[in-house]
N, C-alpha and C positions, 0 to 999 in steps of 0.2 A: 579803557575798559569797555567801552560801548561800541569802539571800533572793532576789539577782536570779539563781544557778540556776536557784530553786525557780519563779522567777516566767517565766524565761525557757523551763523545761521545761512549765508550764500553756498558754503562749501556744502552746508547739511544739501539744500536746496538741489543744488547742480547732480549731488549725487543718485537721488532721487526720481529727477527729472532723464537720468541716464539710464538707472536700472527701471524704469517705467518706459522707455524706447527703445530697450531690450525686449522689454516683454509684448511690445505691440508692434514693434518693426522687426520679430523674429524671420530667418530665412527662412524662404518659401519647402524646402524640401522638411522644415520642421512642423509646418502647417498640417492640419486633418488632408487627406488625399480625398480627392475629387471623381475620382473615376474606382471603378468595381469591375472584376473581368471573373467570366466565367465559362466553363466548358458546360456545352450543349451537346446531352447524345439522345437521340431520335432510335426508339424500338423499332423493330421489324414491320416490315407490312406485307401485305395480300399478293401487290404488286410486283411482278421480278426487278422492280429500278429497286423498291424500297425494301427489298428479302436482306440485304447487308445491314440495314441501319442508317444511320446519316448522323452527322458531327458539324458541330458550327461555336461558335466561339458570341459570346454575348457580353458588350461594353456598358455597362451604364455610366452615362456622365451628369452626375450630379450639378455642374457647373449654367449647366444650357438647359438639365429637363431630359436630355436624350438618353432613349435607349435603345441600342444597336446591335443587330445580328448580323454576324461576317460569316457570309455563307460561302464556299469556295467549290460548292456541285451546282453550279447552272450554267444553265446552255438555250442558248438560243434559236426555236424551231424552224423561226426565219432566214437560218443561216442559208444561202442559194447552194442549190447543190446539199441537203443536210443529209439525205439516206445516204448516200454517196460517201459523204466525210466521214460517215459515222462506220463505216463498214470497212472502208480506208482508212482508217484508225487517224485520221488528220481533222475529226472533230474539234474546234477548241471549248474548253472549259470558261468561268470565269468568275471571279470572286465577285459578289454582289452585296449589296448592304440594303437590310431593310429594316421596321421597326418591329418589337420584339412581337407585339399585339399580334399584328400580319402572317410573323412566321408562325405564332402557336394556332394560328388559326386551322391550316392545313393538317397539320396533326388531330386536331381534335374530331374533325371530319374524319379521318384515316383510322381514327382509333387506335393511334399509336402514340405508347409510352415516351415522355420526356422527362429526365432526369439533368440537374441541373448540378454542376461544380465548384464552389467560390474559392478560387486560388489565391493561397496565402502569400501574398508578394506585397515587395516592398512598394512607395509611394514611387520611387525612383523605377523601379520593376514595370511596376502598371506602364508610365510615361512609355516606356520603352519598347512594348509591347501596344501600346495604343500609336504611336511613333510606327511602326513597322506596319499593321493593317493599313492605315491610311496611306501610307507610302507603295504598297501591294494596291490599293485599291483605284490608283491615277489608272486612266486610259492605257500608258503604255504601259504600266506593269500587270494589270486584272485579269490579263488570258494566260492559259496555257493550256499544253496540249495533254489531255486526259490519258489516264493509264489505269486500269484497272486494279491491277497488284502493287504499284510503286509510285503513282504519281495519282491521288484521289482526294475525295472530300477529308479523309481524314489523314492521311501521308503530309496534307499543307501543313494541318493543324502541328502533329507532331512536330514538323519540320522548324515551327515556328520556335520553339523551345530549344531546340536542338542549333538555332541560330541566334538565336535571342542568348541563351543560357549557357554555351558550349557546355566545356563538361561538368560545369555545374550541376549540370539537369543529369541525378543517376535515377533508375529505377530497376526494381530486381528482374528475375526472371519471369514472365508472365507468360509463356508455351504450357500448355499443360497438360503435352506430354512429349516427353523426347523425340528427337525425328520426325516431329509431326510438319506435313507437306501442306504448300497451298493447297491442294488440291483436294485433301482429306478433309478442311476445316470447309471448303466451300460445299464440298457434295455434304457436311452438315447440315449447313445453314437451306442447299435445296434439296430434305428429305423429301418435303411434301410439293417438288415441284419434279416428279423424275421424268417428265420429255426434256423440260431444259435443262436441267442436269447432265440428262444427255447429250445435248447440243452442246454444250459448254464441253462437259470432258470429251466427245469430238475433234472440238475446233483445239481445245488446248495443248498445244505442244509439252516434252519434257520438263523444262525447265517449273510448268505447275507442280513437278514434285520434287523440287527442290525443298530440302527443310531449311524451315523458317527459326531468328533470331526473334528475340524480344522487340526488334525495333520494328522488323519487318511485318506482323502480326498484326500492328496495328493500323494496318489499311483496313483493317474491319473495327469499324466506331468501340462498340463492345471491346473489343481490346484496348484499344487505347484509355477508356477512358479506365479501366485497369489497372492500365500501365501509371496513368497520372494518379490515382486514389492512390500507387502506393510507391510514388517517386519522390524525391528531394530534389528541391534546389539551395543551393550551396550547404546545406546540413540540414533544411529545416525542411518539414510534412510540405510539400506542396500544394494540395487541399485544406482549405480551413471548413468545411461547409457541405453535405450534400443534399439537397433537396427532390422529392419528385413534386415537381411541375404538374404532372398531369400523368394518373395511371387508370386507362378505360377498365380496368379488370379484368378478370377470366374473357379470353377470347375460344371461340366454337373452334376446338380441334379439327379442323378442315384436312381428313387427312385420303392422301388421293386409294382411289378403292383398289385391291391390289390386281383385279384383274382388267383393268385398265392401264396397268403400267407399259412401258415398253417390252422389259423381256417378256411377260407372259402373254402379249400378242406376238412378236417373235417367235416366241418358244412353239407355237398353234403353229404359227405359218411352217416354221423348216419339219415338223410332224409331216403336216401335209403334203411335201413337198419330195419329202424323203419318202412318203408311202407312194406317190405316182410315180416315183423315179424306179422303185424294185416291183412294181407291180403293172407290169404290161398289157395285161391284159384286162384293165378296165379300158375302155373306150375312150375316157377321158385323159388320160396318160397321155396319148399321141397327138391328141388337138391342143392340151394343156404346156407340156412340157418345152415345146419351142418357145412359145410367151414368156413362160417361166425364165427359160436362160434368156432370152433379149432382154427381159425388165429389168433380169439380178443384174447383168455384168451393166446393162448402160447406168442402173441408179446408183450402181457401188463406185463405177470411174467417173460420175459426174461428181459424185460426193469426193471423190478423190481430185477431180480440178479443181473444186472451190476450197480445199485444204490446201490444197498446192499455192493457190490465189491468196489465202489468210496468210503464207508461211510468206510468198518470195513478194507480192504487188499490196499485203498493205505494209503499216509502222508498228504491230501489233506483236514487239516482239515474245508475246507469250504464247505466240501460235507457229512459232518457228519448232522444227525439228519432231515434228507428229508421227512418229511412227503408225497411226493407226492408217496410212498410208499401205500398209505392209498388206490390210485385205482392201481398204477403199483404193485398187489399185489403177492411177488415172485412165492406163492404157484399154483397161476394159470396156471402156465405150468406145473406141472404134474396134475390141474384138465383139463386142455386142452385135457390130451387122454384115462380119465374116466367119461366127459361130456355126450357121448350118451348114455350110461348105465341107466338105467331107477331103479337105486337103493334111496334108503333115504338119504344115505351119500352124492352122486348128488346133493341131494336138499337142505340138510342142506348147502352146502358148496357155493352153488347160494344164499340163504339166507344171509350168511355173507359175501359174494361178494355188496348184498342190503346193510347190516349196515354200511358195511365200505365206502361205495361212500355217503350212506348219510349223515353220523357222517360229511365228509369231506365237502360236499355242505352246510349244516347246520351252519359249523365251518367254511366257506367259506373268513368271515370277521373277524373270532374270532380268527382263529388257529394260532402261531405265524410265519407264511411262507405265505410269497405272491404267487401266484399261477398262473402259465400262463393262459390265456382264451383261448388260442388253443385245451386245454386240456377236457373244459365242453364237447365236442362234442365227445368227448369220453366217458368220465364217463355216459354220456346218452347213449350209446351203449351200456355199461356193463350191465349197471340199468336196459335198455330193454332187452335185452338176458336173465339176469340172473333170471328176474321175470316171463320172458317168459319158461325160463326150468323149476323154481317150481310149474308154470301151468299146467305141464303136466298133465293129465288126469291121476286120482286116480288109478286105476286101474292097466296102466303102472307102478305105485310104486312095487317095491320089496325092 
């Protein structure tokens, strides 16, 4: 009788002793998780780098104390040769890591809003995504080569979820509005910068008016982080959490004064240019008017080399195929200093300076390139000069 006690209190024992090393030697993937990841999106600023925003991904690791920002927009000014690379589209980018303190610092300075995202993911999720930054972040993997539209600070982020996740990771439509083009969302973002705005739609080839998908859209932080508030991965919300970090408040509508813009100093110039051109008999016409054709055709074909230069000598494929070639026509700087010559070739070549602004006015709606309106106030310069040189008086022809 004492023996099956004895044997029956062992078995109680052992039992005990087992479901008690269940519950302290449980696997690790059933443990509290260790690390917390979140998306970082960085407001607008003053600055033409910071007028898009900026996107960066924040680790905290519970385990060690650390907290980490994986930034994937820095560059380095040191690079030898950097105006060069950067103009050559062969600048490289490169993911950096710094502490969280550090990076809000800059912002707070900038006066720019930071809004913060806690992604509902699993323990096994997080690992996996913390797994991938660090592995992105070795020497040989932390560079590449920047791209404005497709390859940026926020295009990595995206990209990360989109390799991490496959098609897990859905999220709805976020364009908000049909056919809407790179090109329309950027002259957005620089209302209140319109000379760069002009340089940009310049330099930009067709392809800026391609319409954009949901995925593509989010090379601008603001979108993406959109995209993420309102995506799933594998069925469930992908944001548990949105915080603002830090909002400086109402900022001074800095908005540029309208008669400083480009077209309305344009618009002044081709008046004036157009009044000396029909009007001969002021004095100033005849001293004026030669300057006037040397400075238009050499600034309009210089402007036309360094388009030519963006599209064929750098990697910058969003400057290929510019029609605005059609009046920055390159050859006009070397008709710039065989225009007063009183030859046929003169006139023939003022003649196709006519076809080609007209083809482009004509094609104004049709052509596949949206076109700045700072611009018409030139083309009307050309159109009057160059119709004004094939009038010259028969005679003068040789």
């Amino acid at each position: 009788m004492i023996s099956r006690i004895q044997a029956h209190l062992k078995y109680t024992f052992v039992f005990f002793l087992s479901l008690g090393s269940l519950f302290f030697l449980q696997p690790a993937f059933a443990q509290p998780c260790h690390l917390r990841i979140s998306l970082i999106t960085v407001g607008t600023g003053d600055e033409l780098y910071a007028t898009f925003g900026h996107t960066a991904i924040r680790v905290i690791d519970s385990s060690d104390g650390g907290d980490y920002v994986f930034n994937y927009g820095t560059f380095d000014v040191d690079t030898p040769h950097f105006y060069w690379k950067f103009i050559k589209g062969k600048l490289m980018y490169s993911l950096s890591v710094e502490n969280f303190p550090d990076f809000m610092a800059e912002y707070y300075q900038e006066k720019r809003k930071v809004t913060e995202q806690f992604l509902n993911l699993s323990c096994a999720e997080k690992e996996t995504i913390w797994q991938f930054l660090q592995y992105n972040y070795l020497p040989q993997n932390r560079d590449y080569k920047y791209d404005f539209l497709f390859d940026n600070c926020s295009t990595r982020i995206r990209d990360i979820f989109v390799r991490v996740f496959g098609p897990g990771w859905k999220y709805p439509n976020i364009v908000p509005e049909s056919n809407l083009s790179f090109r329309t969302e950027i002259n957005r973002y620089l209302r209140k910068k319109p000379w760069e705005r002009l340089g940009i739609n310049l330099m930009f080839g067709k392809s800026t008016d391609d319409s954009m998908n949901s995925s593509q859209i989010m090379f601008i932080p603001a979108f993406l982080e959109k995209g993420v508030t309102n995506s799933t991965i594998n069925g469930k919300l992908l944001v548990e959490k949105t915080q603002v970090l830090y909002d400086p408040g109402p900022q001074p509508d800095n908005r540029f004064p309208f008669y400083l813009h480009p077209l309305c100093w344009f618009t002044l110039l081709a008046v004036f240019i157009v009044i000396i051109s029909f009007n001969r008999q002021w004095g100033i016409s005849r001293a004026v008017i030669p300057w006037v054709d040397r400075c238009l055709f050499f600034l309009t074909g210089l402007l036309g080399l360094f388009l030519l230069f963006m599209w064929f000598g750098t990697d910058h494929g969003v400057c290929k195929w510019n029609y605005n070639l059609l009046w920055a026509f390159p050859f006009n700087i070397i008709f710039s200093f065989f225009l007063h010559k009183r030859t046929r070739g003169v006139k023939r070549y003022a003649a196709l300076v006519v076809l080609l602004n007209f083809i482009l006015l004509f094609g104004w709606f049709e052509l596949p390139q949206q076109f700045p309106l700072a611009v018409l106030p030139v083309i009307a310069i050309l159109v009057v000069r160059a119709i004004q040189i094939i009038n010259r008086p028969k005679q003068e022809w040789r």
